[in-house]
Backbone as CSV, one residue per row, in Angstrom:
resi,resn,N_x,N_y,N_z,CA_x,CA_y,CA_z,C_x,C_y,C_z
1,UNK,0.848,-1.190,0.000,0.000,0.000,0.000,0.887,1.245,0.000
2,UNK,0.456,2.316,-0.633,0.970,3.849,-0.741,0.590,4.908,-0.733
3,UNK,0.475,5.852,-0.811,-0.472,7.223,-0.153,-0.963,7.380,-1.522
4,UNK,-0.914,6.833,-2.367,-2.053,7.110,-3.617,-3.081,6.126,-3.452
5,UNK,-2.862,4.657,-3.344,-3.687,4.041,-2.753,-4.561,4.828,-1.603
6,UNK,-4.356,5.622,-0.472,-5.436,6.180,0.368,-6.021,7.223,-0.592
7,UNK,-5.099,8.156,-1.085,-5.328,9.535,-1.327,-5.602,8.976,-2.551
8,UNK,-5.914,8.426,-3.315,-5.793,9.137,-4.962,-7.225,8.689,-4.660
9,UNK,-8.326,8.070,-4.008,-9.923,7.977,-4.114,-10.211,9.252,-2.883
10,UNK,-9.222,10.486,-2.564,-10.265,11.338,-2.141,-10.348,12.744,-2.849
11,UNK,-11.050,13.561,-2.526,-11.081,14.632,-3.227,-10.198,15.347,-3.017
12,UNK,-9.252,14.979,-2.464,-8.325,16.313,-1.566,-7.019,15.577,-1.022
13,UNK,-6.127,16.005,-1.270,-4.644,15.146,-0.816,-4.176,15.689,0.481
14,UNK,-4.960,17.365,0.553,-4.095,17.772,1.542,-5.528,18.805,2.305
15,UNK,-6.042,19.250,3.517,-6.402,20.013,3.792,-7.092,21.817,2.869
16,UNK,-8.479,21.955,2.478,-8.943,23.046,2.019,-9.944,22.740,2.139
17,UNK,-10.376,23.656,1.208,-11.774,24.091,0.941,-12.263,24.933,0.003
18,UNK,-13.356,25.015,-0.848,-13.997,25.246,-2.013,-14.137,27.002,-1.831
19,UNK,-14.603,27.202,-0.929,-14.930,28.251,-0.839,-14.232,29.082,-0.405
20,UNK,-13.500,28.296,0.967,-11.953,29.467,1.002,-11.311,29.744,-0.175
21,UNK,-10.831,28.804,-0.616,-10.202,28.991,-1.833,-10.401,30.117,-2.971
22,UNK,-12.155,29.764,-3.148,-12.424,31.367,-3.862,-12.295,33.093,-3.252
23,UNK,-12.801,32.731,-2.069,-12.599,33.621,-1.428,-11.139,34.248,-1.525
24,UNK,-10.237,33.819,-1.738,-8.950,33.731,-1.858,-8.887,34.581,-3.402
25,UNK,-9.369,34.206,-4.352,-9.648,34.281,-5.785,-9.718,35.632,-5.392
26,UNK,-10.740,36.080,-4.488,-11.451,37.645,-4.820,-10.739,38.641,-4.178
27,UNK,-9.649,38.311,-3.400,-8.770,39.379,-2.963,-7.841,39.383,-3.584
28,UNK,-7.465,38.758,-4.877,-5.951,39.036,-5.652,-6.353,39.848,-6.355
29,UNK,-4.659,41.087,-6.208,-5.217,42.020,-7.600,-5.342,41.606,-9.034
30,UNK,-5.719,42.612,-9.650,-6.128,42.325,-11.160,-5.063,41.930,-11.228
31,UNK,-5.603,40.630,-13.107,-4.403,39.869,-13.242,-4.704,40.482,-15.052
32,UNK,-3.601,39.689,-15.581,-4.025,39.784,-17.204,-4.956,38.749,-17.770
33,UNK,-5.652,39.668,-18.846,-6.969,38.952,-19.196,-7.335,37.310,-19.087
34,UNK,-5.940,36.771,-19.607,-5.730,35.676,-19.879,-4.522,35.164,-19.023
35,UNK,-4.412,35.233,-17.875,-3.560,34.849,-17.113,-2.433,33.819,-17.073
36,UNK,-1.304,33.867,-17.275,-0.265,32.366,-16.879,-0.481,31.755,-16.410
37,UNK,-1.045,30.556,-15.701,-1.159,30.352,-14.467,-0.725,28.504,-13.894
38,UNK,-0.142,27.921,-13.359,0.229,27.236,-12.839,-0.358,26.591,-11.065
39,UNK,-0.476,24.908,-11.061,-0.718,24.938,-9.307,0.398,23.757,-9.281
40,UNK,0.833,24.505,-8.326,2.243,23.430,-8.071,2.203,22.495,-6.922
41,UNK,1.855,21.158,-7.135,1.598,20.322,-6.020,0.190,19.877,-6.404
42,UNK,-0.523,19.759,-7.629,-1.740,19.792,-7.426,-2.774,18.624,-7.024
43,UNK,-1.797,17.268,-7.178,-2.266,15.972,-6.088,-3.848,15.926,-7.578
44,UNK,-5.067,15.255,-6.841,-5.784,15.178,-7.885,-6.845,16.188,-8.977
45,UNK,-6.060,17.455,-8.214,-6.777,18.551,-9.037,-7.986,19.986,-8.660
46,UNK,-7.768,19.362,-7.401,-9.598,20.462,-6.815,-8.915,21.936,-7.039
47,UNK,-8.140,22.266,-6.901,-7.497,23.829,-6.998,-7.299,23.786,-8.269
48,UNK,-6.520,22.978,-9.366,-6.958,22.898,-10.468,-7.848,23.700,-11.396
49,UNK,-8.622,22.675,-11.033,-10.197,22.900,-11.497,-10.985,24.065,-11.439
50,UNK,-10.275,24.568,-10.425,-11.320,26.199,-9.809,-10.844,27.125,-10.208
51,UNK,-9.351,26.891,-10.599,-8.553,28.116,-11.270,-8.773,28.360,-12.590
52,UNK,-9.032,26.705,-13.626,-9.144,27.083,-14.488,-10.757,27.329,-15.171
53,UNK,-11.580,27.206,-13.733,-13.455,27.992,-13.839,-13.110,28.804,-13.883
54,UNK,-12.693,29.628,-12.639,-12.846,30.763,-12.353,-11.897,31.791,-13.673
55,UNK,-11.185,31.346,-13.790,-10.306,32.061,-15.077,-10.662,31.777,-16.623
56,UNK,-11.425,30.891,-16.586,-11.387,30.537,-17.828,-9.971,30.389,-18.820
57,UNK,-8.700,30.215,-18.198,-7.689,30.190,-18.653,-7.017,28.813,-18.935
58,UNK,-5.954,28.582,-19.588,-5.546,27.189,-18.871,-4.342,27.562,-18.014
59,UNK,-4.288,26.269,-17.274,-4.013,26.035,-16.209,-2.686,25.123,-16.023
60,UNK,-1.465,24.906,-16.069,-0.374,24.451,-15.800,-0.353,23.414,-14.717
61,UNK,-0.619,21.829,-14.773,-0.870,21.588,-13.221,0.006,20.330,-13.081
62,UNK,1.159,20.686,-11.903,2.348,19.734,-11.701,1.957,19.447,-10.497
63,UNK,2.419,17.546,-10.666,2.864,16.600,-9.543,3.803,15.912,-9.402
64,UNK,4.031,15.291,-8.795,5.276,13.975,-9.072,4.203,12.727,-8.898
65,UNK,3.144,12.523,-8.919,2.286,11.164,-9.414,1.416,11.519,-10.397
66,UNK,1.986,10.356,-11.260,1.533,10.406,-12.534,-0.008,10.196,-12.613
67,UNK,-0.288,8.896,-11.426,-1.460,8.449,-10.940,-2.397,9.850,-10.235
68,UNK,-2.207,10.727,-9.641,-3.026,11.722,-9.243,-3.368,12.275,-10.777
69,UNK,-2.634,12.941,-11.662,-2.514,13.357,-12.859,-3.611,12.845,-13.874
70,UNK,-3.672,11.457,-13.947,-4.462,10.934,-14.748,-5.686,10.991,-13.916
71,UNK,-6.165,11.247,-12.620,-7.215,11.670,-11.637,-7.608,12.821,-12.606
72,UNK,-7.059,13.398,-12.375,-7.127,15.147,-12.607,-7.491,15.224,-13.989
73,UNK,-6.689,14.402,-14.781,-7.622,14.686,-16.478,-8.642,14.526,-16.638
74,UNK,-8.711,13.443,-16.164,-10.465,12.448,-15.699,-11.393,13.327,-15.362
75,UNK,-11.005,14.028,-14.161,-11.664,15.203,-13.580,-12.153,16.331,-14.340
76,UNK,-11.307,16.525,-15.275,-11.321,17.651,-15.868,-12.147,17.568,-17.014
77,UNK,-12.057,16.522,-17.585,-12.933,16.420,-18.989,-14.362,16.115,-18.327
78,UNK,-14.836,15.284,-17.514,-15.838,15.386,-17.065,-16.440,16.669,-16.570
79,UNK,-15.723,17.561,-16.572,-16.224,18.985,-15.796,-16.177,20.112,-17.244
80,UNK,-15.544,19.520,-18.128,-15.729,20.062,-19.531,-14.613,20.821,-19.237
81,UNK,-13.468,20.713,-18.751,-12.414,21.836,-18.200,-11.460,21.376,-18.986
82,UNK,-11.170,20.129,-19.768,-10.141,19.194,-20.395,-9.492,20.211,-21.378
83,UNK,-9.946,21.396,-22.067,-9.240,21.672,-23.040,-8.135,22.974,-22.568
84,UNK,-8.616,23.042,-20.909,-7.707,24.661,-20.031,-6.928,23.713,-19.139
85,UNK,-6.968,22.465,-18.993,-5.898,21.636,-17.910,-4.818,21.206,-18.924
86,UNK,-3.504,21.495,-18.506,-2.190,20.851,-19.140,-1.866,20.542,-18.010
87,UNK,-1.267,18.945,-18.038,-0.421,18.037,-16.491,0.591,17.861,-16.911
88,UNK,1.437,17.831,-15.997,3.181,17.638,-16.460,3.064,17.129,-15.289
89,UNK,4.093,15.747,-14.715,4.683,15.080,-13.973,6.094,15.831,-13.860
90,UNK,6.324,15.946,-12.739,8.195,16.778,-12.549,7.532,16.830,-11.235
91,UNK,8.990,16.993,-10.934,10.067,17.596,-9.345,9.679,18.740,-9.630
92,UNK,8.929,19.720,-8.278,8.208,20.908,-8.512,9.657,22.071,-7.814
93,UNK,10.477,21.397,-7.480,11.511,22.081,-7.121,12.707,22.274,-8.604
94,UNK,12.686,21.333,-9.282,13.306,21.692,-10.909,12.534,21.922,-12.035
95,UNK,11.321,22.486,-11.846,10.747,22.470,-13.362,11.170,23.271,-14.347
96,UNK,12.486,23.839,-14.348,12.893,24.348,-15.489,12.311,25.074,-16.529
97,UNK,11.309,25.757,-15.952,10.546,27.104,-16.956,11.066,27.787,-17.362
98,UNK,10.755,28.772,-18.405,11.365,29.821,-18.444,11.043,31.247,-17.141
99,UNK,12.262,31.871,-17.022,11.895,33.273,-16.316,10.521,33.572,-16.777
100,UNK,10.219,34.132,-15.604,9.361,34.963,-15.590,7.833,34.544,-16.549
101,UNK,8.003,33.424,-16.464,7.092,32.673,-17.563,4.948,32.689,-16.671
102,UNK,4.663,32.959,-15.302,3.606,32.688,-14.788,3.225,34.485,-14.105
103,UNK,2.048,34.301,-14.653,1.165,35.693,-13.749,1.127,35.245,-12.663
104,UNK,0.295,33.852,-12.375,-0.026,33.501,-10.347,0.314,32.197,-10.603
105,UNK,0.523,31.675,-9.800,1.376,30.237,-8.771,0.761,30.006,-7.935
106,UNK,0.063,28.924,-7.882,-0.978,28.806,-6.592,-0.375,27.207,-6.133
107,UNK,0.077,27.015,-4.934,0.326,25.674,-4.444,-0.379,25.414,-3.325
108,UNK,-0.973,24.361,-2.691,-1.887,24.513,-1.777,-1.099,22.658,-1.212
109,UNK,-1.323,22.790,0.191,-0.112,22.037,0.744,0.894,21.188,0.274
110,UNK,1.671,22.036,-0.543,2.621,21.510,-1.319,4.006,21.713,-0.876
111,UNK,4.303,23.141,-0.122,5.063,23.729,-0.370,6.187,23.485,0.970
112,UNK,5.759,22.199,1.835,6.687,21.621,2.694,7.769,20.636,2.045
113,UNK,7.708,20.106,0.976,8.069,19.442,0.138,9.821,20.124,0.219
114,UNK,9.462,21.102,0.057,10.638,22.233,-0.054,11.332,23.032,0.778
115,UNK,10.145,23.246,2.549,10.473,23.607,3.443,9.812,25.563,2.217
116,UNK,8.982,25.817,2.918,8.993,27.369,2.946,9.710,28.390,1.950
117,UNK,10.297,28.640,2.763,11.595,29.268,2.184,12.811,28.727,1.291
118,UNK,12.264,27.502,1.130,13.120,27.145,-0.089,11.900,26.917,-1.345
119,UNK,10.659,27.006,-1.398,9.571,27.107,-2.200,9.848,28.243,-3.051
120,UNK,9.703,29.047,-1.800,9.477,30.786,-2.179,10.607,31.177,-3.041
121,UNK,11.766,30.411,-3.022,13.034,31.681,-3.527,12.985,30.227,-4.561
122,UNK,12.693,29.143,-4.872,13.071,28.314,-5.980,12.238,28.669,-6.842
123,UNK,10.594,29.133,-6.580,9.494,29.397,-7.195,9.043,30.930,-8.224
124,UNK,9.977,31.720,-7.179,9.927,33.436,-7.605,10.228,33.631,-9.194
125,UNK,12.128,32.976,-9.389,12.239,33.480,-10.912,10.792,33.031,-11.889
126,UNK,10.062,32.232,-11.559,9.228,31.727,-12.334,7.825,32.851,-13.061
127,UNK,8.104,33.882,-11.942,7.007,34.955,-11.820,7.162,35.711,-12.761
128,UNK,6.629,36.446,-13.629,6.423,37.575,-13.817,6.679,39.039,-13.095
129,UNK,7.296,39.459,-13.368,7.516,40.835,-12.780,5.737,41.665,-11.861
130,UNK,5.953,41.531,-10.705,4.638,41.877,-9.980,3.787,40.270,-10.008
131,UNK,4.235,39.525,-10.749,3.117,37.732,-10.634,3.091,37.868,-9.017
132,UNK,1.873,37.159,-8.949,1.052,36.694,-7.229,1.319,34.958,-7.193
133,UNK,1.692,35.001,-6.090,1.801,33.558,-5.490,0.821,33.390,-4.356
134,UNK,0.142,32.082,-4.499,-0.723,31.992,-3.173,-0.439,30.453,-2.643
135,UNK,0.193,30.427,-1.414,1.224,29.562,-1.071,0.145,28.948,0.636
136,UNK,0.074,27.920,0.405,-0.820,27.498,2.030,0.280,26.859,2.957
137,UNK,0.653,27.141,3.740,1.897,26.456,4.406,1.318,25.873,6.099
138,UNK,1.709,25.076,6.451,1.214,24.571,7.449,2.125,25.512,8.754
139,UNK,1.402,25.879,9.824,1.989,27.277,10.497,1.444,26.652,11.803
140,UNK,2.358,27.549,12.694,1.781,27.435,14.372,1.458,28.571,14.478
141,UNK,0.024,28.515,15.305,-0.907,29.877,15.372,-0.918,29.978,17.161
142,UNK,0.321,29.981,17.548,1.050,30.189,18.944,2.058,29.505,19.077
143,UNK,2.872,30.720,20.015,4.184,30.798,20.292,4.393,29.351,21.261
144,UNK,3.349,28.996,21.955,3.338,27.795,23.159,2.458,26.732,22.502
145,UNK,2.604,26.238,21.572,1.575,25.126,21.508,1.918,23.479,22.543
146,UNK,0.771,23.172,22.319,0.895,21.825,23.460,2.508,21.076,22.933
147,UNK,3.057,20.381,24.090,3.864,19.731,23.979,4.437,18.248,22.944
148,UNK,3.047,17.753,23.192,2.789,16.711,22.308,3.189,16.846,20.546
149,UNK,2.206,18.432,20.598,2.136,18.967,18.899,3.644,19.142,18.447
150,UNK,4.226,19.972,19.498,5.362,20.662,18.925,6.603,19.505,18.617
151,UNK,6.247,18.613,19.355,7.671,17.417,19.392,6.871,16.427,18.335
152,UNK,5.614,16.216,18.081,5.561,15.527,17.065,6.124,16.480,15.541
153,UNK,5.656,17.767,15.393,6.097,18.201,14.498,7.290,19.181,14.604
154,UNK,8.048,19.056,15.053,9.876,19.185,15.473,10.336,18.059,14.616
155,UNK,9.679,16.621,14.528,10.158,15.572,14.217,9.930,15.643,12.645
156,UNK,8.489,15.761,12.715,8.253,15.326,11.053,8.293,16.748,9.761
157,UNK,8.146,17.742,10.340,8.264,19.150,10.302,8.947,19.979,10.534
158,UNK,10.888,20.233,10.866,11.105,21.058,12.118,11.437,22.403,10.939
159,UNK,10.798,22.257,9.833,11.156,24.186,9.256,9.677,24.701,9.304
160,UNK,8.541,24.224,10.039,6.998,24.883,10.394,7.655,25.716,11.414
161,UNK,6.864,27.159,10.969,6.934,28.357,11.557,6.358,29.059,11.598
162,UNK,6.028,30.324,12.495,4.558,30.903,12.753,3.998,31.574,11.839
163,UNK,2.859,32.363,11.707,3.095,33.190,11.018,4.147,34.785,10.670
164,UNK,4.408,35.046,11.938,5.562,36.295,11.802,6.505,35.619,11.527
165,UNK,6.872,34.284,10.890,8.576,34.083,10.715,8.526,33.873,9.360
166,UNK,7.058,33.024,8.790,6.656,33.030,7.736,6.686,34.154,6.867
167,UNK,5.936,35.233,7.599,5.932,36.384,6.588,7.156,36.954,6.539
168,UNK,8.237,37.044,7.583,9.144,37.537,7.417,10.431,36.590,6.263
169,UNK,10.177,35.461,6.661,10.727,34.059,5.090,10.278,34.982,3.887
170,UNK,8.892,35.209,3.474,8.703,35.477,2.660,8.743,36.894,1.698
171,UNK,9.029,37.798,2.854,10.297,39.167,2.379,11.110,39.329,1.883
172,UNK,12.128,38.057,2.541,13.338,37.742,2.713,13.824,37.558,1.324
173,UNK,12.675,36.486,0.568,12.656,35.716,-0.328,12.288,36.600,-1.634
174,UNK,11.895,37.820,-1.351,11.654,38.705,-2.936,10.167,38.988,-2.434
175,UNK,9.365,39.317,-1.720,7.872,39.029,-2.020,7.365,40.368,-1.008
176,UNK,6.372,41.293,-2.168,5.313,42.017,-1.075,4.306,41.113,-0.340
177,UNK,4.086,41.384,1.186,2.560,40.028,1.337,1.611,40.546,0.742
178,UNK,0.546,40.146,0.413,-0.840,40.562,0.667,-1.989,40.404,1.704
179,UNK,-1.501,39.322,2.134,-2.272,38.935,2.971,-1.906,37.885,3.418
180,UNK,-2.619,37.185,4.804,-2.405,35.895,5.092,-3.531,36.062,5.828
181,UNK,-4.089,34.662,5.431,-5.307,33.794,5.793,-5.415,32.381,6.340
182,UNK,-6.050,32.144,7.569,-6.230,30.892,7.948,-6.942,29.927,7.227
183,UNK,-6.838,28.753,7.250,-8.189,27.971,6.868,-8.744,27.739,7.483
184,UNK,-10.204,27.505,7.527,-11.040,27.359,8.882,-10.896,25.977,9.245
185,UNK,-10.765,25.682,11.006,-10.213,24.369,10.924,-11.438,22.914,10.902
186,UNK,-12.448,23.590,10.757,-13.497,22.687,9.649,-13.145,22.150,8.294
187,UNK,-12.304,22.703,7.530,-12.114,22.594,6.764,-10.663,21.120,6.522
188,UNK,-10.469,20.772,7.976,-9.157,19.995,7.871,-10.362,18.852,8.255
189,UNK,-11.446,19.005,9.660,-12.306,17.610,9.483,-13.099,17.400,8.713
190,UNK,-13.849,18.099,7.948,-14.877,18.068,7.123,-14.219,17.329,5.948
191,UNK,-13.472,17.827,5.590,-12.974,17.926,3.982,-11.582,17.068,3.642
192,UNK,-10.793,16.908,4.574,-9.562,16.017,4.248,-9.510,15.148,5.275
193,UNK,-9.390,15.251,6.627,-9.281,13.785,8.352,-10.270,13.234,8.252
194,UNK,-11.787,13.614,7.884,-12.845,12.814,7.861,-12.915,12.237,6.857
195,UNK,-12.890,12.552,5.400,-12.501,11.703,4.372,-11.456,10.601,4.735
196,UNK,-9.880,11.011,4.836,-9.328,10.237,5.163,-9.363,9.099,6.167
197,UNK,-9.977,9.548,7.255,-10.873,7.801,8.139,-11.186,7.382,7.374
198,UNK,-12.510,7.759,6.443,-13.267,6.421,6.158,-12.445,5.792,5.438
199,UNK,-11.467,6.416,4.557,-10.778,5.617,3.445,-10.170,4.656,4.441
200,UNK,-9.463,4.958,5.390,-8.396,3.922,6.514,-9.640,3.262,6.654
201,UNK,-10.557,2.986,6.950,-11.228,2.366,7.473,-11.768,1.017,6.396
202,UNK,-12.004,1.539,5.620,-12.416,0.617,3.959,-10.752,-0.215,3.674
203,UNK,-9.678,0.333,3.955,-8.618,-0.436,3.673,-8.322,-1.618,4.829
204,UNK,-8.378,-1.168,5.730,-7.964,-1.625,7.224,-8.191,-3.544,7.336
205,UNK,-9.543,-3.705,6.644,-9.687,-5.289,6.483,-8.220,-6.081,5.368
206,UNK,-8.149,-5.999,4.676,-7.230,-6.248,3.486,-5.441,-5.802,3.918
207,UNK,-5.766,-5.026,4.795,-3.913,-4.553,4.819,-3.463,-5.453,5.509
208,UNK,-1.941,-5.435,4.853,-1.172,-5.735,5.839,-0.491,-5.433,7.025
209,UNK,0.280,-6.159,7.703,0.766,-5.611,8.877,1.635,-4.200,8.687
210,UNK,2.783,-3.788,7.658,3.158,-3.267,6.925,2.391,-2.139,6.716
211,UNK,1.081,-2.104,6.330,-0.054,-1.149,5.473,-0.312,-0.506,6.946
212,UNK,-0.991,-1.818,7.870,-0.915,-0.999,9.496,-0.550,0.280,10.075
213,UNK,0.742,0.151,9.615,1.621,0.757,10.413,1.500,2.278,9.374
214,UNK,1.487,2.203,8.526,1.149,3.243,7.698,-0.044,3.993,7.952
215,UNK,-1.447,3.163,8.068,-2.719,4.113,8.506,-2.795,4.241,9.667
216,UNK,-1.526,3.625,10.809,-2.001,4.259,12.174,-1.524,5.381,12.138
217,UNK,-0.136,5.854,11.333,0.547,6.856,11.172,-0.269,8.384,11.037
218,UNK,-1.112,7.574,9.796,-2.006,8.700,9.491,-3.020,9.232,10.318
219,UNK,-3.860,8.189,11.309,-4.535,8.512,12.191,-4.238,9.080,13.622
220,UNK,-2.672,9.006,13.456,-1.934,9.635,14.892,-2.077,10.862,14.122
221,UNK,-2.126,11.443,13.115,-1.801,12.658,13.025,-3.160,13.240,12.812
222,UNK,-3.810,12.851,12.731,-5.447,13.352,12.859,-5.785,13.488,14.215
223,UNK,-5.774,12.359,14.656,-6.164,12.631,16.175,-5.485,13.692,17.089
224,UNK,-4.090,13.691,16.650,-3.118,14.929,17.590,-3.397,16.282,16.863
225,UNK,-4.403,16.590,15.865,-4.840,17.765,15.773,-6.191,18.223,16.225
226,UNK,-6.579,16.884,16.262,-8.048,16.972,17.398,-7.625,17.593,18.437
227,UNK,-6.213,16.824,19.271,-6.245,17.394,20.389,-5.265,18.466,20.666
228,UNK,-4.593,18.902,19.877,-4.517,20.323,19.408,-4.713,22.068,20.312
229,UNK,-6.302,21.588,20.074,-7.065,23.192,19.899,-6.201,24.319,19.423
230,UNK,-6.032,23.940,17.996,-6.061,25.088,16.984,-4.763,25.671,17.142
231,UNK,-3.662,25.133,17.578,-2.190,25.263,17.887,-1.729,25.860,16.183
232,UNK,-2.196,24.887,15.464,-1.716,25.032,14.115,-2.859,24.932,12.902
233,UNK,-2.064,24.932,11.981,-3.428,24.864,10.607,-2.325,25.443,10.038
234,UNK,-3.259,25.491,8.607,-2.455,25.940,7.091,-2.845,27.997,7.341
235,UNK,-1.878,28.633,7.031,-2.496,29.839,6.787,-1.708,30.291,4.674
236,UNK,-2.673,30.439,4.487,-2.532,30.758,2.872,-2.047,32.539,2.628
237,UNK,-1.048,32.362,1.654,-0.109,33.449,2.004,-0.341,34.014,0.804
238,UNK,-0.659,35.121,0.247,-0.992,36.056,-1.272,0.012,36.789,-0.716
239,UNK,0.881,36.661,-1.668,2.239,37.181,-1.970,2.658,38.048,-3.521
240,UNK,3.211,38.526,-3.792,3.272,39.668,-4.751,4.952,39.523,-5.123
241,UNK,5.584,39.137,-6.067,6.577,39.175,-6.975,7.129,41.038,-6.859
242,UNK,8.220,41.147,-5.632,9.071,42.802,-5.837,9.997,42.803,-6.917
């Protein structure tokens, strides 16, 4: 078993939401008519898909599974979106574009892959002069979070950082902010931990001991954000190309 096996039957690889997301849409400044646009990390496509509604543009959309990818076409032609989705498989840390080749860059929990600040400054030449990046990074929303949280993610995480270190990474890195936004943390049970049970749960007969050890993994990390209270979450960062 492998995290496409869980993830590639849910709607969502990583924590969002439909509507944040647009909401998100309506505070970027004007873009060009026909926008560049790229989602880096896009797993089976839901950000995808909304970028290239809402824009009517096409849409640039990299993973490193080929298997999410062929999700996402699937997705797309059924939604009549097939002729604004282009998928490329690549290392989202070498994709070798040209400069300055994208108006907006939208990655949505992708961008640990890279650690932050190595996203931001590998991702920038890619911009357009003034291009918007909207980057969701997984953040601690206090200086003291529980003990438990911080040493589990010290371990599996140790470049997660608050939001003031974040925004200040992302200065650092070439970038006006625009903003930064939480996700609501409904949006992590509703929409990605509650999905993800049932899937553990539908596998759980059939696995192996091996597979075990893999979905308890996943369910330790659900449950230690249950118990949490709101220590952390993704906050989504609209950022601006200086």
């Amino acid at each position: 078993m492998d995290l496409y096996s869980i993830f590639g039957a849910l709607e969502r690889q990583s924590p969002g939401d439909t509507a944040f997301a647009e909401r998100m849409l309506r505070l970027l400044p004007a873009l060009p008519a026909r926008p560049r646009i790229a989602d880096i990390g896009c797993g089976t496509g839901t950000g995808t898909l909304l970028l290239a509604e809402h824009f009517q543009a096409s849409v640039m959309a990299v993973d490193t599974s080929s298997e999410f990818l062929r999700i996402l076409e699937q997705r797309a032609a059924e939604r009549g979106l097939g002729g604004l989705v282009v998928t490329g498989q690549a290392d989202m840390g070498a994709l070798g574009w040209p400069e300055g080749s994208l108006d907006l860059l939208w990655s949505e929990g992708a961008a640990y892959h890279l650690t932050l600040a190595g996203a931001l400054a590998t991702w920038r030449p890619l911009l357009a002069p003034g291009g918007i990046a909207v980057v969701s990074e997984l953040t601690w929303f206090t200086e003291l979070p529980p003990e438990e949280a911080r040493g589990y993610w010290e371990s599996n995480y140790p470049a997660m950082g608050t939001e003031a270190e974040n925004l200040a990474r992302a200065a650092a890195a070439g970038y006006e902010v625009l903003g930064a936004h939480r996700l609501p943390e409904m949006a992590w049970r509703r929409n990605f931990y509650g999905p993800m049970r049932q899937r553990i749960a539908a596998l759980r007969p059939a696995a192996t001991e091996e597979d075990h050890a893999l979905l308890d993994e996943l369910e330790t990390e659900a449950a230690l954000f249950d118990r949490s209270d709101g220590a952390y979450g993704y906050t989504y960062y609209l950022l601006r190309k200086t």
